[in-house]
C-alpha positions, 0 to 999 in steps of 0.5 A: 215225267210231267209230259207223262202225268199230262197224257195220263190225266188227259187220258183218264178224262177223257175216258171218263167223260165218254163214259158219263155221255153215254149213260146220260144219253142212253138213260133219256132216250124214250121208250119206243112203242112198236105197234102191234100187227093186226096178223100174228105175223114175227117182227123184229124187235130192237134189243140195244146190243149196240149200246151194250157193245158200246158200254163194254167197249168204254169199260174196257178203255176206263179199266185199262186206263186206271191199269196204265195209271197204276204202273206209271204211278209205281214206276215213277216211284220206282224211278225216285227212290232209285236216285242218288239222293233219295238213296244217300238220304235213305241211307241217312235216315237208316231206313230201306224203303224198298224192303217195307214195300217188299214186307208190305208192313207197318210197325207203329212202335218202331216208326215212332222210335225212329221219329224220336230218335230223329227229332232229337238228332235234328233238334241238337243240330238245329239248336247248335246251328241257332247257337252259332248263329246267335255268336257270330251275330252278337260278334258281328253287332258288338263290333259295329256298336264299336265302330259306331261308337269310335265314328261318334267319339271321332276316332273313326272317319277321313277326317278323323282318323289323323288327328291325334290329341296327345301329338304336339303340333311341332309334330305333325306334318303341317309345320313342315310345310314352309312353302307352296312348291311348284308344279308342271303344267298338266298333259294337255287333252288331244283336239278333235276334227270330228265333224260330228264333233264341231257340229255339237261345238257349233250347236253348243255356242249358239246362243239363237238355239232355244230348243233345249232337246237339241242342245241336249244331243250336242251334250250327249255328242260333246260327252262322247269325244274325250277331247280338249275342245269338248271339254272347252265347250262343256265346261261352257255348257255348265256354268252358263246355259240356261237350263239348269238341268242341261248345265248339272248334267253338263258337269257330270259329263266333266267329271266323267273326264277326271281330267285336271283341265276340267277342275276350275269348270266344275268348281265354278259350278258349285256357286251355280245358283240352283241347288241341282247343279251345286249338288253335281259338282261336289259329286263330281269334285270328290270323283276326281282321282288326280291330285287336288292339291296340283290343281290348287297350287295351277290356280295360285300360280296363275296369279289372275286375281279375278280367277283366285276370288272366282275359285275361293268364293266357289269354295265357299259356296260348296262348303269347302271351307271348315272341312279343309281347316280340320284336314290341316292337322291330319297325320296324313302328309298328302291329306294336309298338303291339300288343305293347306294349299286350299287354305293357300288360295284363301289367303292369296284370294283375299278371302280370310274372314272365315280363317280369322273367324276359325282362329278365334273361335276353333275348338281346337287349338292346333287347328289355329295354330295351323291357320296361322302357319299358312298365313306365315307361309303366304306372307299377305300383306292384306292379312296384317290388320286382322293380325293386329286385331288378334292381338287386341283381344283379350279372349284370345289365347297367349299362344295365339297372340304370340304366333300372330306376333312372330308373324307380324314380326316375320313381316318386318312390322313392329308388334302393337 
């Protein structure tokens, strides 16, 4: 169809353009002057019947062009009317027209009756439409000011959602927990012969090699290979080369690994100095997919005092901390047993400033009755002045002094 509109257009142009240039041309020619024999003898005279012939030839052409016009434009017409959905909307309307070609005939007083009448119909479904828009909208809005109101109040959230205040702590599943059970050791990562692989390992522990784009490219390689021995050399990479873009984007690449053997790597990171590479790896803490509290208990088990305080003070710096003491009192059994076991390592690291520090001044009492209980659970010595300091005070509460003295009494201590 546009293919046709294109030609006929063209066509008329053109036509039209021949047109014009011959007038033009045929109106400035001057007039010749045929001298005049000194004998009375005939001559020729020229009389333009080639321009004539010229001219009718184009009128011809400019006529049958505005004809070849007319019935394109008709059949085109024609064409559109007979699809299926100009008809279904034709017969939608009530109107036929076909037959007002047909009668070649116009009345206002039923075209305007028509128009009403449709305006109406319209309006009404537009109006119901608007309308039910308008409900489902208000609905909608009303139920996120809902959410919005329960996530403000703290009824709705992770962190949140298992905390119930009329729940006793007896209760909740906290007070169940009475020891750190033991774990298997993770399924080790296979190792890889590569020699693309020990090229990048070659490259990456080279401590001459101070072009950075080249250590890159061993990153993008050690990525490549999900192995033990790229995960070694990585972890390497993001906690001690020296730009920290290489070593955030070193963590990523861990992280993409969701593997247990990667989690110390890249929660030593978020003690990195620089907040690029802090920000990495607690995204890529809260990618990883298996069990937190497993790889809590494998650093606890260790009993390697220099890789508990490494661990904790990471935590801290990634603000571990306050967020785990809330998940301590959550209905959840496995959300709990994590903050539990986190708050564990605390304690056997000998990082309990911000617990005693929680246990004073928590909002919530359950929250320090909980603390407390890990403390109980662990059974570290080291927590036992800080225990006699509790009692000391006079603004902690009695059911908190009572808790620290059955703990310092669970000790074989006697009670100040």
């Amino acid at each position: 169809m546009d293919k046709i509109l294109y030609l006929r257009n063209k066509f008329v142009g053109f036509g039209l353009l021949t047109f014009f240039f011959a007038v033009e041309t045929w109106a400035q020619m001057p007039s010749v002057h045929v001298p005049q024999p000194d004998d009375e003898s005939t001559v020729p005279v020229e009389d333009n019947t080639w321009w004539y012939i010229t001219l009718f030839v184009l009128f011809l052409g400019l006529a049958g062009a505005v004809y070849w016009w007319h019935t394109t434009k008709k059949a085109n017409g024609n064409a559109i009317k007979s699809t299926p959905g100009n008809q279904s909307k034709q017969a939608k309307n009530g109107r036929n027209f076909d037959s007002l070609d047909a009668d070649n005939s116009f009345d206002a007083d039923k075209e305007l009756e028509w128009l009403r009448k449709n305006r109406t119909v319209t309006g009404k479904q537009n109006g119901n439409k608007n309308r039910e828009t308008a409900v489902k909208n208000k609905r909608l809005n009303g139920n996120s000011g809902a959410n919005r109101g329960a996530e403000a109040s703290g009824l709705v959230g992770e962190n949140s959602a298992g905390k119930t205040k009329e729940t006793k702590f007896e209760e909740l599943p906290i007070y169940s927990f009475n020891e750190i059970n033991t774990v298997a050791e993770h399924s080790l990562l296979p190792i890889s012969n590569d020699s693309a692989l020990m090229n990048a390992i070659e490259i990456s522990q080279d401590e001459s090699e101070d072009d950075e784009m080249v250590r890159e490219i061993a990153l993008r390689v050690l990525d490549s290979f999900k192995t033990r021995n790229s995960a070694e050399c990585l972890g390497q990479m993001a906690l001690y080369d020296l730009s920290s873009g290489l070593r955030s984007k070193a963590v990523a690449a861990l992280a993409d690994f969701d593997h247990e053997s990667v989690f110390e790597d890249i929660l030593l990171a978020c003690a990195d100095p620089t907040r690029e590479v802090r920000a990495s790896a607690a995204r890529g803490l809260f990618r990883l997919s298996f069990d937190r509290a497993d790889a809590w208990t494998r650093i606890i088990e260790s009993k390697d005092e220099f890789r508990l305080r490494q661990a904790a003070k990471a935590a801290l710096e990634a603000d571990l901390v306050e967020r785990s003491f809330d998940r301590l009192i959550h209905s959840d059994k496995k959300t709990a047993y994590e903050a539990f076991t986190f708050t564990a390592l605390l304690v056997k690291a000998g990082e309990t400033e911000e617990i005693f520090r929680a246990i004073e001044n928590h909002r919530d009492k359950k929250v320090k009755l909980a603390l407390l209980h890990v403390i109980k659970v662990v059974k570290d010595e080291a927590t036992l002045p800080n225990l006699y300091t509790l009692l000391e005070q006079n603004s902690i509460p009695s059911e908190i002094k009572e808790k620290a003295d059955d703990i310092i009494q669970s000790f074989g201590m006697v009670a100040a």
